[in-house]
N, C-alpha and C positions, 0 to 999 in steps of 0.2 A: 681079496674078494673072490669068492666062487664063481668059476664058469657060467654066466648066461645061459637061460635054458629057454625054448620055445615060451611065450608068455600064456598062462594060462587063467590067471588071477588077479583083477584088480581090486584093490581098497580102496574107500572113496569117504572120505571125512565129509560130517553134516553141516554142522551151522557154520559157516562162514567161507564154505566151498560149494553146499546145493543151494543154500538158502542162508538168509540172515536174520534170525525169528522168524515172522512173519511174513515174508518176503523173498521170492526163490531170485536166484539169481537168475538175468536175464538169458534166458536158451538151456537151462541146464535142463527141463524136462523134456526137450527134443533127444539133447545130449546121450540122456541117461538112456533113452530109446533108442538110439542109433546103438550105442556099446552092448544094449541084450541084444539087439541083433547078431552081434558077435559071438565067437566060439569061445567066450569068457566067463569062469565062477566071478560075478559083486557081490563084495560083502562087504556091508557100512559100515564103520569103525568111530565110535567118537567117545568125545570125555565128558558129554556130557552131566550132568548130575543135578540138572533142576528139574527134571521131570521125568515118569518113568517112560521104560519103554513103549509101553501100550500109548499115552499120552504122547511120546512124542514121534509113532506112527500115524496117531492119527492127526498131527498136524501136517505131517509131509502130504499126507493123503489131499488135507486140504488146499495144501498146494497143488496138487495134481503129478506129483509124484507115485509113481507107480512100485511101489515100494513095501513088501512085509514084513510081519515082528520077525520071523527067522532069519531073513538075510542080513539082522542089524548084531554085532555086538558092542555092549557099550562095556565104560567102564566100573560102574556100578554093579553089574551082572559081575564082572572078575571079584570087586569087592563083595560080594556076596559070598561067592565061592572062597574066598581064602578065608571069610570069617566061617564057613560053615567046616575049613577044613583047620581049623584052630581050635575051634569050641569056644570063643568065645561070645561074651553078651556086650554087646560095641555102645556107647555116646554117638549115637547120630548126630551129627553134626552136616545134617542134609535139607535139600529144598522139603517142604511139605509133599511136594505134587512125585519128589522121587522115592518115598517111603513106603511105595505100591511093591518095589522091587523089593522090601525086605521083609515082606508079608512071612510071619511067623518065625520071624528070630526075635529070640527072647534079647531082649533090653533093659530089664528091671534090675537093679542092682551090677549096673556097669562095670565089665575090667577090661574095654579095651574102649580107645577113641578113634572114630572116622570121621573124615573131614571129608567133604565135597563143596562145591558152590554152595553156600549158604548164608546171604547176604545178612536174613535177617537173623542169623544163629550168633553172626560176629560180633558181637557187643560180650563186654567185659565181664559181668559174671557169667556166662555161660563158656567164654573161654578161660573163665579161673577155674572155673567148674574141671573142664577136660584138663589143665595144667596139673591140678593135685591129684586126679585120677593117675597122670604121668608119671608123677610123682612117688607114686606107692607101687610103679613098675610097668601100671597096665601101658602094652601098645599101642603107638600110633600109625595108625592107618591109612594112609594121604590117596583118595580116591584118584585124584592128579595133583601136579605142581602146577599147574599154567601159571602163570605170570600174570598174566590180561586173557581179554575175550572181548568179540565185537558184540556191542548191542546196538539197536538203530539210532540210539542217542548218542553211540560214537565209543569209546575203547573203556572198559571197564575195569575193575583189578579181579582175579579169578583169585582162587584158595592156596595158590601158592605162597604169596606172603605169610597168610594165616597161618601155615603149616610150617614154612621157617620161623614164624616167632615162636610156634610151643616145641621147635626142634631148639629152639635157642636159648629160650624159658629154662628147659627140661634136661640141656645136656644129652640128647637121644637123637637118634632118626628115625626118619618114619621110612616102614614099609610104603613104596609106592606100587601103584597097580595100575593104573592108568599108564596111555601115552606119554611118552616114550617108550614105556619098557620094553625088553624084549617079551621079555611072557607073556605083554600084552597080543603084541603082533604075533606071536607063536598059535598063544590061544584063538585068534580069531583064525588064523587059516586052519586050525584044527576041524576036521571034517569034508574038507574043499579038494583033498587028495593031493594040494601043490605045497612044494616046498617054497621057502623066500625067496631065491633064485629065478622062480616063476612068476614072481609076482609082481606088481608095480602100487606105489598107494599115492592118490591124489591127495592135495591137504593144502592149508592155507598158513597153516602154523608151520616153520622152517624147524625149530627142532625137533618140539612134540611128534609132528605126520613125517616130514620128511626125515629130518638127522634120525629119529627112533627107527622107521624102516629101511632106512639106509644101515644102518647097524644090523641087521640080523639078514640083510644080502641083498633086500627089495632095491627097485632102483625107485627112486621119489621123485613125483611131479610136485611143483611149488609153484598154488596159482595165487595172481596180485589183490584177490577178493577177503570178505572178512577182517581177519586181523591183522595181515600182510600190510608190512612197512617198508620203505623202497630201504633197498641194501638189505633184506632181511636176505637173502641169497649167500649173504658174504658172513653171517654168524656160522655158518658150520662147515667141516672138513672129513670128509669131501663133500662139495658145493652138491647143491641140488641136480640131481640127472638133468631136468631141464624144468624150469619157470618159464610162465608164460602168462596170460592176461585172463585166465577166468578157463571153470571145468570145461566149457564147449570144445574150446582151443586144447584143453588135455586129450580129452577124449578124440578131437580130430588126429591129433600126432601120436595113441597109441591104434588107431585103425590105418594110417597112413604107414609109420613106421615099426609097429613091435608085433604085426599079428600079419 
């Protein structure tokens, strides 16, 4: 691992570290006001993919999160850019509410397949649909793997499965662009002026936020909110920088200890 550097940069993952839908997590908008206080670049990083960005600023907003469309990159915005830097015309395979973000890419006569959350896309002719598109060569494009995700009704399945079955279907893999990747985290500090070394990323998910920014140098906080299952600390090596019970408790131990 690379030398530690003065911390300059934190990452801070959305649903299930600020908030849980509708619902901010208790103290985190103090929280997130204490760390701008700070001599620190935030920039939100999430996988989401049921809504666009604009829409899901202005829900934080409605929580009272203090929070703009610029500081956020999701993973949608990357999936956008690798299909514009491909050329091709993608199978959305996305929420209705996140189709805002691909205003003006052609879709008609599909050769490549994107998967995101999309509860109601996963039914059987629409993923036989993307299989024989597969089929005939075009790309698959996995917005993220998550595995699960927290909804207020309690643990959900995310498009990770969906995406191993037409990688299983298909004999292929998919391109991922979401968290974990590096590129992902690459790209989000892009513009911020800090290396990964500089940085730290809060998250609720143990591989996706933390093991993914642990891999490209970050050091990773892993809070017990969200999707967080006890022992989830002990799926990845090296373990999490430090886990602790919720963002307020991060954000106390990166103003007490890393700044």
């Amino acid at each position: 691992m690379a030398t530690r550097r003065a911390l300059k940069a934190v990452l801070v993952d959305l649903n299930g570290t600020l908030h849980i839908e509708d619902a901010a997590v208790p103290g985190a908008q103090e929280a997130l006001k204490r760390l701008r206080a700070a001599s620190v670049t935030i920039k939100f990083v999430t996988n989401t993919t049921k809504e666009s960005k604009q829409d899901l600023v202005e829900r934080l907003q409605k929580l009272e999160f203090d929070i703009s469309e610029d500081e956020i990159f999701t993973s949608l915005t990357a999936a956008r850019n690798l299909i514009e830097e491909k050329h091709v015309r993608p199978m959305l395979l996305v929420d209705d509410r996140a189709l805002r973000d691909f205003k003006g890419i052609q879709t008609s006569d599909p050769n490549a397949v994107v998967v995101g959350l999309a509860p109601e896309q996963f039914q059987y002719s629409i993923l036989n649909q993307a299989f024989r598109l597969l089929l005939e060569g075009a790309p698959l494009i996995a917005i993220h793997k998550a595995r699960y995700y927290k909804r207020k009704d309690g643990l959900a399945l995310g498009p990770g499965p969906f995406v191993t079955g037409l990688e299983y279907a298909t004999d292929t893999r998919a391109i991922v662009v979401g968290k974990p990747e590096k590129t992902f985290f690459l790209e989000a500090l892009r513009g911020t002026g800090c290396e990964p070394e500089e940085a730290v990323m809060i998250g609720d998910d143990c591989r996706d936020d933390v093991g993914g920014a642990q891999n490209v140098g970050m050091l990773g906080i892993l809070v017990k909110t969200g999707k967080y299952r006890a022992a989830d600390e002990g799926k990845i090596n090296p373990p999490p920088y430090l886990t602790c019970e919720s963002f307020p408790q991060a954000v106390d131990h990166i103003l007490q200890h890393l700044l």
